[in-house]
C-alpha positions in Angstrom: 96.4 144.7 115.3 94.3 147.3 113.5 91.7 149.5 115.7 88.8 147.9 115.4 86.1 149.6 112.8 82.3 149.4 112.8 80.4 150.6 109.9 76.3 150.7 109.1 75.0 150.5 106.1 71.0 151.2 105.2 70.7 153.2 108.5 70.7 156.1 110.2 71.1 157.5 113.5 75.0 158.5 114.8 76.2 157.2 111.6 74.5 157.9 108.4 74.3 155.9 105.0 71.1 154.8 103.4 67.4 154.5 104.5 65.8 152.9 107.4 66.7 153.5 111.2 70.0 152.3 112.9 72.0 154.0 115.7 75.4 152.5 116.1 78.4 153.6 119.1 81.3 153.0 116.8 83.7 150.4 118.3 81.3 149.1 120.5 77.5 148.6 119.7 75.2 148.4 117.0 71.5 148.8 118.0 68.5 149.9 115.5 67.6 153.7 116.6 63.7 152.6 118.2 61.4 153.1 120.8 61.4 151.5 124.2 58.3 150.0 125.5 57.1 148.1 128.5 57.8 144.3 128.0 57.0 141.5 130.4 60.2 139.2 130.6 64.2 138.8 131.4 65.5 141.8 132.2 68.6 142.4 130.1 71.1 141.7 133.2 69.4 138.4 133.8 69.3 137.4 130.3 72.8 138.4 129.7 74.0 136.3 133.0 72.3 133.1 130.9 74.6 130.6 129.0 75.3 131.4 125.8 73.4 129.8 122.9 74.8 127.4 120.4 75.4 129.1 116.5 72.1 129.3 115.0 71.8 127.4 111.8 72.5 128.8 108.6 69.2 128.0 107.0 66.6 130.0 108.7 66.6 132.3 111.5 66.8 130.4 115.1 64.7 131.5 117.9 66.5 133.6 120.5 65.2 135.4 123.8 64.8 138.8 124.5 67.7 139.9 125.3 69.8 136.3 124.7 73.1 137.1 123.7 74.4 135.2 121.0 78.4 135.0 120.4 78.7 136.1 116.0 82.2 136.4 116.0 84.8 138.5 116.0 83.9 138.5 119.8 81.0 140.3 119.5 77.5 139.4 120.7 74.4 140.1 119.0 70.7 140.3 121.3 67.2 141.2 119.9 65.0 143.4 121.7 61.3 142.9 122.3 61.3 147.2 122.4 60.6 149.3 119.1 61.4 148.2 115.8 63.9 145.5 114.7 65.8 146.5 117.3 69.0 145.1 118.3 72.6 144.9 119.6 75.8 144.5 118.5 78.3 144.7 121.3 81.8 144.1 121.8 82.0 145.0 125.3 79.3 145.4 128.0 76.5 143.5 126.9 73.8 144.3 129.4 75.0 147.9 129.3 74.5 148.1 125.7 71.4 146.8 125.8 70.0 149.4 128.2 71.2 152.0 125.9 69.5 150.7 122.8 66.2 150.8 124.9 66.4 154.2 125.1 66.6 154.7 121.1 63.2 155.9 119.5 64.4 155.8 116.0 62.5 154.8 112.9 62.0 151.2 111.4 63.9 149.6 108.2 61.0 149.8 105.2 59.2 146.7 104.7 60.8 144.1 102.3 64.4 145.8 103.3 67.8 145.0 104.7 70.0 146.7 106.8 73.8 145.9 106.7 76.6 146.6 108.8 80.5 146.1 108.8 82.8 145.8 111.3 86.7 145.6 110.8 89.4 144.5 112.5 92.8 144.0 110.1 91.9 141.7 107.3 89.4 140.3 109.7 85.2 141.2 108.8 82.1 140.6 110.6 79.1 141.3 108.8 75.4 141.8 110.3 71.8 143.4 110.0 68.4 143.3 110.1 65.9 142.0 107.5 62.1 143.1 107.8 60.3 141.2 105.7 56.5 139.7 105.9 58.0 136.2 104.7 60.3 134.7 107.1 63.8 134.4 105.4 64.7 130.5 104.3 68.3 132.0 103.8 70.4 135.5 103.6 73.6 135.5 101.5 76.3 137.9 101.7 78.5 138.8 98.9 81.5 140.7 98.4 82.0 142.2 95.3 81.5 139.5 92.4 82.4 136.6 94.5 80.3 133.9 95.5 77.3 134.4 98.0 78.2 132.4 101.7 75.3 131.8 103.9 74.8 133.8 106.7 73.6 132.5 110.3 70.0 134.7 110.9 68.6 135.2 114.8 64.4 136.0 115.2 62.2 136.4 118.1 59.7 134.4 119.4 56.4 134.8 117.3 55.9 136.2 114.0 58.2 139.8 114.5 58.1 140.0 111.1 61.9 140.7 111.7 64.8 139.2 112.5 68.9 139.6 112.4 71.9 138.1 110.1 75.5 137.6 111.0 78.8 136.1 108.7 82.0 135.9 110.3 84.9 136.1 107.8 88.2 136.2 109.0 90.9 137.1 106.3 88.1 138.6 103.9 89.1 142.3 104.1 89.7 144.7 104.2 87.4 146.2 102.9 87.3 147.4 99.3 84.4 146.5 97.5 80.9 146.2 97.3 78.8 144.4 99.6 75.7 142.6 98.5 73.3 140.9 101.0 70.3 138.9 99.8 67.8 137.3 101.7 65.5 134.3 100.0 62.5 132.7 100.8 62.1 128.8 100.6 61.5 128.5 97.1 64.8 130.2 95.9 63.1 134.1 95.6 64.6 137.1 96.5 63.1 138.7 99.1 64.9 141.9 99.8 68.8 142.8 98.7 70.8 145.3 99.8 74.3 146.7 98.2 76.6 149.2 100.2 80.3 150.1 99.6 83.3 151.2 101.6 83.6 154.5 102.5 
């Protein structure tokens, strides 16, 4: 089996590619690059030590916790964070640990009415997720890979009106990966909200 690869797209931080503000550990973690705050609530050891939650539908983002870890795939976990800006994790190890790191990021934001992709890779194996900050809450968020059809992707929010939230698609046997990704997100009447295209590198 290949080494596993994570790749950000429409970020920056330890990795760079296009706009907005992402700080990824390669092989490990993706967390947006933002500020921690004081938050009243779980802390991330307690949250992590929770059962897991059931897949989120794939129409809509589901409410999550703080700090709720959510199995995406390719066994990796995704949590949101209640610190900075659209801030959140994507670990394949430690989860409480990776957390704590991404508290300590003070990065910058994704623009408004913007996506943030990511890719991570193991064989012909991919596992696609991001962030969408929109003021309209996502009905939907599509990826697409090259000119092939769009599949739905499973989206994650916090409690309230964040005016973010987080997508995730699981393809095993779609890579690897050598063309362009396109992820749209749509609100409930079929319009386009925000769409983002990255390639391999």
């Amino acid at each position: 089996m290949s080494r596993r690869r994570l790749a950000i797209a429409g970020a920056v931080a330890l990795v760079l590619a296009a706009g907005g503000g992402t700080a990824i550990a390669v092989d490990r973690a993706a967390s947006p690059a933002a500020p921690a705050t004081a938050q009243n609530g779980p802390s991330p050891a307690a949250a992590a030590a929770q059962p897991r939650a059931k897949s989120p539908s794939a129409t809509g983002p589901r409410v999550v916790r703080p700090y709720q870890p959510v199995d995406i795939g390719r066994g990796a976990k995704m949590g949101l964070l209640p610190e900075g800006r659209q801030n959140y994790v994507v670990s394949y190890d430690d989860f409480a640990a990776d957390v704590e790191e991404a508290r300590k990021y003070p990065g910058s934001s994704i623009r408004p009415d913007s996506l943030s992709g990511g890719i991570g890779t193991e064989g012909d194996d991919i596992l696609f997720t991001g962030a969408y900050r929109t003021d309209t809450v996502p009905a939907r968020t599509t990826v697409r890979i090259g000119k092939g059809p769009e599949t739905e992707a499973a989206m994650l929010r916090l409690p309230g009106r964040p005016g973010w939230g987080t997508y995730y698609l699981d393809r095993p046997g779609a890579g690897p990966w050598r063309e362009p990704v396109t992820v749209t997100a749509y609100d409930g009447a079929g319009a386009v909200l925000a769409t983002l295209t990255f390639g391999p590198k």
